[in-house]
C-alpha positions as CSV (number, residue, x, y, z in Angstrom):
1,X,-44.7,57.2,-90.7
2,X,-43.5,55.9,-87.3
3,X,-39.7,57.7,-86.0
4,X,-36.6,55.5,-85.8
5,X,-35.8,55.2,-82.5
6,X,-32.3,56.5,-82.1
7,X,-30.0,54.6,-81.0
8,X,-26.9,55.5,-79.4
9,X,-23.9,57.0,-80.8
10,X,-20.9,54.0,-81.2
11,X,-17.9,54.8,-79.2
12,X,-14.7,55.8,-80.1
13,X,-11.7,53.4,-80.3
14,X,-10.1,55.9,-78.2
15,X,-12.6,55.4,-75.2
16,X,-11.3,52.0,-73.8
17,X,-7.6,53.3,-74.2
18,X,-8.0,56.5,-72.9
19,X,-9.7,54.7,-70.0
20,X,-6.8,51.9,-69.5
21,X,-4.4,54.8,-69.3
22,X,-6.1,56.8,-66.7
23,X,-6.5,53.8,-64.7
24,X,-2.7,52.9,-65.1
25,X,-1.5,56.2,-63.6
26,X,-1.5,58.5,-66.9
27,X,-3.1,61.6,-67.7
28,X,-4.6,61.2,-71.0
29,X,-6.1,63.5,-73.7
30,X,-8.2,63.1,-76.6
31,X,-6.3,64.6,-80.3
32,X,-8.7,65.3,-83.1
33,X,-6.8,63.9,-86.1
34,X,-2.8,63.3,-85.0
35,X,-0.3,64.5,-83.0
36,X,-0.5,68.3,-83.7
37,X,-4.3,68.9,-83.3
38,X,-5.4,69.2,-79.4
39,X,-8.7,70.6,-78.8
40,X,-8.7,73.6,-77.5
41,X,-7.6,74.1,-73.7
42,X,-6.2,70.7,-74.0
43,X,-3.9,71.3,-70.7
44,X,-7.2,71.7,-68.8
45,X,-9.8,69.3,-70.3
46,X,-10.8,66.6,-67.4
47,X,-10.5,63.1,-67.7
48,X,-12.6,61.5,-65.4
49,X,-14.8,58.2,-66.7
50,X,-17.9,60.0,-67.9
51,X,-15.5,62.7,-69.2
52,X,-13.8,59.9,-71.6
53,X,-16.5,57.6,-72.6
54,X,-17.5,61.0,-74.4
55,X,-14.8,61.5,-76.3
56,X,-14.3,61.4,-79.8
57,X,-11.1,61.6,-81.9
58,X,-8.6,59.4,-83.4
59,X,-5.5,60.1,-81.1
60,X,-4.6,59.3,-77.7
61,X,-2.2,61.5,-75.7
62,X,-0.8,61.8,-72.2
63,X,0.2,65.3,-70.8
64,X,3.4,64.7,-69.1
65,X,3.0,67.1,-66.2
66,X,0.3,65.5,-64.7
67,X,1.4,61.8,-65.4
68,X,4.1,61.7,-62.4
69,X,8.0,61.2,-63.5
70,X,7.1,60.0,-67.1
71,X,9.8,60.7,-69.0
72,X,10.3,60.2,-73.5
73,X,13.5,60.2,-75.3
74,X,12.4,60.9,-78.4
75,X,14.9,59.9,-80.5
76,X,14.2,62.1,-84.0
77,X,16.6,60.1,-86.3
78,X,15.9,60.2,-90.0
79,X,19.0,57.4,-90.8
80,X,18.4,53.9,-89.4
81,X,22.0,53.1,-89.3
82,X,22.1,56.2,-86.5
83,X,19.1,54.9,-85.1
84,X,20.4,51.6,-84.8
85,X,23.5,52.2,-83.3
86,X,22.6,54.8,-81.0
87,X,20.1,52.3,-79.6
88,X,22.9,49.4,-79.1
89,X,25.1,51.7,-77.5
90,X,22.0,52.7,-75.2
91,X,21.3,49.0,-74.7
92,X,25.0,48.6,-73.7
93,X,24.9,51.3,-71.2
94,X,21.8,50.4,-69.9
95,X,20.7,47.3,-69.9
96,X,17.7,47.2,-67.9
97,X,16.2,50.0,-68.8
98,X,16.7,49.4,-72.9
99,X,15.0,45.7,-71.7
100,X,12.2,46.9,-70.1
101,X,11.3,50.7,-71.3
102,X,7.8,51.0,-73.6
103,X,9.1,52.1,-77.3
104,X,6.5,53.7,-79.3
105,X,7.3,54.6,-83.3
106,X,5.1,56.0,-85.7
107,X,5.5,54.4,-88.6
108,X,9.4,56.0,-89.6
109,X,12.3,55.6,-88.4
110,X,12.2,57.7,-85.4
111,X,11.4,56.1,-81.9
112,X,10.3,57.1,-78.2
113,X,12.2,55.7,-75.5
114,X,9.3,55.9,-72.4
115,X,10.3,55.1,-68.6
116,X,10.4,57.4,-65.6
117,X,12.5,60.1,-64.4
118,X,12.4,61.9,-61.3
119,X,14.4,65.2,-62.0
120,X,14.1,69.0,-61.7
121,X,15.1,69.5,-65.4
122,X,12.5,70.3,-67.9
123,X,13.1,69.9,-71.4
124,X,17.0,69.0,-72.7
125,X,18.2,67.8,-76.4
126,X,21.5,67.0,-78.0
127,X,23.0,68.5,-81.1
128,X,21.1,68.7,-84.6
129,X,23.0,66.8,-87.1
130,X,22.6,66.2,-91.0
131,X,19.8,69.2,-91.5
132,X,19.4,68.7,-95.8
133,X,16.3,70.0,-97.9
134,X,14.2,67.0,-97.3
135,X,14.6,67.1,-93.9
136,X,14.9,70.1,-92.6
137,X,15.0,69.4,-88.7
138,X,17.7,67.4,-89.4
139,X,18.4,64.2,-86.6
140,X,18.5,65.1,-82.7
141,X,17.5,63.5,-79.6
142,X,15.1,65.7,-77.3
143,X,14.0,65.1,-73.6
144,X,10.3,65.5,-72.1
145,X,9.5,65.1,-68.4
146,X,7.1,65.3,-66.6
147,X,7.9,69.7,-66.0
148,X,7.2,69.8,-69.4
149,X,4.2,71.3,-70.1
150,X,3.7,69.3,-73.1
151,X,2.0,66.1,-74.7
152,X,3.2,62.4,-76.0
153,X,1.0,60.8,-78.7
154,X,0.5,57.2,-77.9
155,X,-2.3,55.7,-79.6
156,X,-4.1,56.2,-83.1
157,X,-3.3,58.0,-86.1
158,X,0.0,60.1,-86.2
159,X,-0.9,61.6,-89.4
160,X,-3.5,61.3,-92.3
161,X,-3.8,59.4,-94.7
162,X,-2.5,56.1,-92.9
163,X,0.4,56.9,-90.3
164,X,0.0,54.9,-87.2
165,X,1.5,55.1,-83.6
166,X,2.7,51.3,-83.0
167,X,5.1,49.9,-80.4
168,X,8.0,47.3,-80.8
169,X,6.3,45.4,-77.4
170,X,3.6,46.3,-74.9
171,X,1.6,49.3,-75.7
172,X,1.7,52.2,-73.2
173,X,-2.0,51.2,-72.3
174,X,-1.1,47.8,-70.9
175,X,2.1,48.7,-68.5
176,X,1.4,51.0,-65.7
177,X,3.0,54.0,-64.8
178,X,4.8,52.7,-61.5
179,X,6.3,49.4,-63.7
180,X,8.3,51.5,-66.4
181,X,11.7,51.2,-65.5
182,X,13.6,54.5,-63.7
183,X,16.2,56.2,-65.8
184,X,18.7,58.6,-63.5
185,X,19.0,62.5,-63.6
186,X,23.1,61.6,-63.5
187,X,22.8,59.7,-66.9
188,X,20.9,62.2,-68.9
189,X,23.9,64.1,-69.9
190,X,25.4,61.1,-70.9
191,X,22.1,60.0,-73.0
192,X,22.8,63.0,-75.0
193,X,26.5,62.6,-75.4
194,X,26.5,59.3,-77.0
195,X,23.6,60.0,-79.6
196,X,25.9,63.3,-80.4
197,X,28.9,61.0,-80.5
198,X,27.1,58.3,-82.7
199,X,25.6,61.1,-85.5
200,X,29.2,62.8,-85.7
201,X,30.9,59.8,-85.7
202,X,28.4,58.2,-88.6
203,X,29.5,61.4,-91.0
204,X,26.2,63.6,-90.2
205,X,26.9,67.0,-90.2
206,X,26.6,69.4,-86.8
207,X,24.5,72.3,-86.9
208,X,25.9,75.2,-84.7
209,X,23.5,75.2,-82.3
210,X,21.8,78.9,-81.9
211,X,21.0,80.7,-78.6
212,X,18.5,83.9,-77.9
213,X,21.2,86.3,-79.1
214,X,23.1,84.4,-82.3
215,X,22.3,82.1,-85.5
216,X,20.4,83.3,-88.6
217,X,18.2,86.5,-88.1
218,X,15.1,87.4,-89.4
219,X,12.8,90.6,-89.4
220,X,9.4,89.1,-89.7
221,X,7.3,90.0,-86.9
222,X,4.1,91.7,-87.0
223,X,1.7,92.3,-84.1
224,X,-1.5,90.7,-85.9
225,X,0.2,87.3,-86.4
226,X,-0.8,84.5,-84.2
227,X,0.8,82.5,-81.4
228,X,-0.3,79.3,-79.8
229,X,0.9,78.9,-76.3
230,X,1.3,75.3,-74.4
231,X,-1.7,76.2,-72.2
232,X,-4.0,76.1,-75.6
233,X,-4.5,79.5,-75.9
234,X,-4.3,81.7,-79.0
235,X,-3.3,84.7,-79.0
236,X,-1.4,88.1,-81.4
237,X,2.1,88.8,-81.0
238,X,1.4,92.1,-79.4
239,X,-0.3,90.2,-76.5
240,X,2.5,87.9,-76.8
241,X,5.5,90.5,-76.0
242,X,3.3,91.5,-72.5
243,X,3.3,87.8,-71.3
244,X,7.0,87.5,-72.8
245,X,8.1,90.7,-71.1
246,X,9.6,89.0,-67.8
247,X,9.6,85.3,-68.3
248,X,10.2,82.9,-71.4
249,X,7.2,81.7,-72.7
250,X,7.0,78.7,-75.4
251,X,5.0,79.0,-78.8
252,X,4.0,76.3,-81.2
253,X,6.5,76.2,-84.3
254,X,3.5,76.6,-86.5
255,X,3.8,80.3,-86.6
256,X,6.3,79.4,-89.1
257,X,6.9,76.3,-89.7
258,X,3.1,74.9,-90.2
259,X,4.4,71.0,-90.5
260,X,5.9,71.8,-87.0
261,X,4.3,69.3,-84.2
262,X,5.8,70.5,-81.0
263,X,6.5,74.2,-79.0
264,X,9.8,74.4,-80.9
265,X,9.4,78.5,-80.2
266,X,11.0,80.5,-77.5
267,X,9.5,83.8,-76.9
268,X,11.3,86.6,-74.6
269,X,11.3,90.3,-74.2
270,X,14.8,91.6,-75.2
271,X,16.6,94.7,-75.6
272,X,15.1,94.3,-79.4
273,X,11.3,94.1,-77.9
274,X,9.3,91.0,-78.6
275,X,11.9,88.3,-79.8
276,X,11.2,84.5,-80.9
277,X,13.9,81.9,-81.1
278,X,12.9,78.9,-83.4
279,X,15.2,76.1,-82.1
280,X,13.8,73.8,-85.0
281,X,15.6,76.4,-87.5
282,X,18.2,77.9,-84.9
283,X,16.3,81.1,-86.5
284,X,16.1,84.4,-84.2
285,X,13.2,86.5,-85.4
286,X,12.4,90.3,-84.5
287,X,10.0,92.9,-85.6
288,X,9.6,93.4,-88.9
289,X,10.2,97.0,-88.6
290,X,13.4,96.6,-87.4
291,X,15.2,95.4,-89.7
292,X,17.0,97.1,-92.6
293,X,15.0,98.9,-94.7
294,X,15.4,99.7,-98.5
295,X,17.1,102.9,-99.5
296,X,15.4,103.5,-102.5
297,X,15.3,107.9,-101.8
298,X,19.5,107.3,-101.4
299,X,20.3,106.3,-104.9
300,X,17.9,108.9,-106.2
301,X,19.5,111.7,-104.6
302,X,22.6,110.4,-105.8
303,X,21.9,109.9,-109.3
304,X,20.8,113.3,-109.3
305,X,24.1,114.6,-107.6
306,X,26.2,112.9,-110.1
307,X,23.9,114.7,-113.0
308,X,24.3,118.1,-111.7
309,X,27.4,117.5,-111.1
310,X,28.2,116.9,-114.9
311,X,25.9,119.1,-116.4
312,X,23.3,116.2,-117.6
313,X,19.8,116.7,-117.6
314,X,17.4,114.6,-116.5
């Protein structure tokens, strides 16, 4: 029987915009199957032209640190009244930018404002409003630039079955880098202070913010669980504390939280030893065996006290 010749392999759909965004001054990555699943080293793969025509997937991301002054407002809004209104009051402010800025959604409510930035900060976000059993990271606005050692999904499937990224306009992939228009270091406390202003003032709750030292506390910590670092590594919380020990270092929130897409985690060496701060949750954990233990030998001794005491026998 004569072989089939083989032919080749049919390329991805995320070839050709993986290439359009390289040559339009982003650094793009390949995602396996949505925005929380990078391959491994992700902050290091290379994304030269022979690097992408090999790569397979079904999501397009850009890794802001190396795509210079990009800059998302991700505005995580669960209400479209909020939404709405906190984008007419940004269109009022800012005119030209809200004209002219890429806006990526994916599927929801909740949209990305995307433009550039040139700042020193790294990562900022504005009060968490109207947290409620179904959604549980309630509505907030959060800041990436381009210090953030993080990723943007852009293209393909958000989630599975069916979630797509789409844009209301161009798509990332047609507007180069140097053409988004320039939002201003000044205005970014402002940014947040009218999409606080428009959740308060729209009867959404405020959630206290927490810090590395207050909100809810948990005792949950044991060395042989796993953290996943922005640099794509893996590693146990007792390797964790050593690289925590003089620095903060940022963890995926899947360690507890396993529909968490983003390095929601805070990791430090405190007083305490290895401590994590969850600022989707406002949740500061510890070691596990720190935390109060069960006095079950204490009520023994004291039922037995109280016996003697009255002559009963046990």
């Amino acid at each position: 029987m004569a072989r089939r010749a083989l032919g080749k392999k049919p390329q991805s759909p995320i070839v050709p915009v993986a290439q359009a965004l390289k040559k339009l001054g982003y650094d793009p990555i390949p995602l396996r199957s949505g925005k929380g699943t990078p391959p491994k080293g992700w902050p290091k793969i290379p994304n030269g032209e022979k690097d992408i025509a090999g790569w397979r997937g079904h999501t397009v991301a850009v890794r802001m640190q190396r795509s210079p002054d990009l800059f998302g407002a991700d505005l995580d809004i669960q209400r479209q009244d909020v939404l709405d209104e906190i984008i007419r009051r940004y269109q009022e402010r800012w005119p030209d930018f809200m004209a002219r800025c890429v806006i990526r959604h994916s599927g929801g409510v909740k949209v990305m404002l995307i433009g550039r930035l040139s700042t020193d900060k790294r990562h900022m976000y504005s009060n968490r409003y109207g947290v409620t059993e179904e959604h549980k990271g309630g509505n907030r606005v959060e800041l990436f630039t381009s210090n953030d050692a993080r990723y943007i999904a852009v293209w393909g499937r958000h989630s599975p079955p069916d979630r797509e990224y789409g844009f209301d306009g161009p798509q990332l992939h047609e507007v180069a880098l140097a053409d988004l228009p320039e939002f201003l270091d000044a205005d970014l406390n402002e940014l947040l202070a009218i999409a606080n202003e428009v959740m308060e003032g729209l009867g959404l709750a405020m959630v206290e913010r927490g810090g590395i030292d207050k909100g809810d506390v948990a005792f949950d910590l044991v060395a042989d669980m796993m953290a996943e670092l922005e640099d794509g590594r893996h590693i146990t919380l007792e390797e964790l504390e050593e690289e925590a020990s003089d620095k903060f270092v940022y963890v995926h929130g899947r360690i507890f939280d396993p529909g968490s897409d983003h390095f929601r985690v805070k990791a430090k060496v405190t007083s305490q030893g290895l401590t994590l701060w969850d600022f989707g949750t406002d949740t500061v954990h510890y070691w596990r065996h720190l935390g109060p233990q069960m006095d079950v030998l204490g009520p023994q001794l004291a039922a037995l006290a109280a016996a003697a005491a009255g002559g009963e026998s046990m």
